[in-house]
C-alpha positions as CSV (number, residue, x, y, z in Angstrom):
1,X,0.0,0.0,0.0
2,X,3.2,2.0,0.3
3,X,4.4,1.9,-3.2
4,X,0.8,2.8,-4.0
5,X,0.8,6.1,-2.0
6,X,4.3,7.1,-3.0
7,X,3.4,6.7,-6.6
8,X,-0.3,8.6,-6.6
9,X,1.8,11.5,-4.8
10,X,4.1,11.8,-7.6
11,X,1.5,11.7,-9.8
12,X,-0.2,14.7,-7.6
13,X,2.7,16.7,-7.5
14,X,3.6,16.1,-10.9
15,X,-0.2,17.9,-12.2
16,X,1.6,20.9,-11.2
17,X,3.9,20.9,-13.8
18,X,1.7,22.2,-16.3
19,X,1.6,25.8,-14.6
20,X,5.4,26.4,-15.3
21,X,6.7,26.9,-18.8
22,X,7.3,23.2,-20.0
23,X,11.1,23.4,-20.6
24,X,11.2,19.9,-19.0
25,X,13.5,17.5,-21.3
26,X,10.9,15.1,-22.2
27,X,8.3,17.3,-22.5
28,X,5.2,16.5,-19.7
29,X,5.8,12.7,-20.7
30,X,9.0,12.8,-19.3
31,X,8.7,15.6,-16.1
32,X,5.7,12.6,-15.0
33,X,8.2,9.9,-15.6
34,X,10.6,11.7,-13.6
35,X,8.2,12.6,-10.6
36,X,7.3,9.0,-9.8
37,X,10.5,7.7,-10.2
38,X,11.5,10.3,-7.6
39,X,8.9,9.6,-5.3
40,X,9.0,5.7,-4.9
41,X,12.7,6.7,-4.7
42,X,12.6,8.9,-1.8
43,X,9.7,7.0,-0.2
44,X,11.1,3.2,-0.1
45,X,14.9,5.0,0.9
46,X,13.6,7.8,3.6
47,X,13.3,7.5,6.3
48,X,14.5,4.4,6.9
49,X,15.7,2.1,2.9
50,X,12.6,-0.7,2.7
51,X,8.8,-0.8,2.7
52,X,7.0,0.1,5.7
53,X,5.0,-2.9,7.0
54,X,2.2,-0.7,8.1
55,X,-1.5,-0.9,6.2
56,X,-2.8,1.2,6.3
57,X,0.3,3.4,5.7
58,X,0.2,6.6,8.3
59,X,0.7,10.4,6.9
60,X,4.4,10.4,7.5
61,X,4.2,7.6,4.3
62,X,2.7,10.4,2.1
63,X,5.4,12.8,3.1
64,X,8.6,10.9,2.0
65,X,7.9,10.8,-1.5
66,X,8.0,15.1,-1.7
67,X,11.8,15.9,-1.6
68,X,12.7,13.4,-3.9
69,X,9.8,14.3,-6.7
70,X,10.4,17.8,-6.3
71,X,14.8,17.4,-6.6
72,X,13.6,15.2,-9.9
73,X,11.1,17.9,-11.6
74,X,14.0,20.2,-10.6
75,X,16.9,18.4,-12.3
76,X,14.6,17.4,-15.6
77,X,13.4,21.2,-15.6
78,X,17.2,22.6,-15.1
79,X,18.4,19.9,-17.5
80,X,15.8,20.7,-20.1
81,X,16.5,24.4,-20.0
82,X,20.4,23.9,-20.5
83,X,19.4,22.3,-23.7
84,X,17.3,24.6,-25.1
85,X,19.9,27.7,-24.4
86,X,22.5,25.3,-26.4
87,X,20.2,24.9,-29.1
88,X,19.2,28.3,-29.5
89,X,22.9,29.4,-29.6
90,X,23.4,26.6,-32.4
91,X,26.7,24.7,-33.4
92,X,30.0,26.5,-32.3
């Protein structure tokens, strides 16, 4: 039940992504791959690497997943603006 509420939370954060300017490499395909692999990430290694034997999970279980979601958007987002400037300034 873990794995489920780590995932639906990237999936929540990740719906947020359409009010920035999508500069995400990938595109909105990849920012949502990219938010849930961050979020089962950071939920099955904080706070404590494994998944919690707890059903149902408590609310600590739906906070996990947030710093590592958010440091993913963040990398795709500063990753996918680093091309675009190189591509705008064209071959050197």
């Amino acid at each position: 039940m873990s794995v489920f509420v780590w995932t639906m939370m990237g999936i929540a954060i990740w719906h947020g992504c359409v009010l920035v300017p999508d500069r995400f490499y990938g595109g909105l395909i990849g920012a949502f791959a990219a938010a849930v692999t961050g979020a089962v990430a950071s939920g099955y290694l904080l706070p404590v690497p494994g998944i919690p034997p707890h059903n149902p999970p408590g609310f600590a279980a739906a906070l996990w997943p947030l710093p590592g979601c958010l440091l993913a958007l963040l990398a795709l987002y500063v990753y996918g603006t680093f091309k675009e400037r190189g591509r705008e300034a064209g071959p050197t």
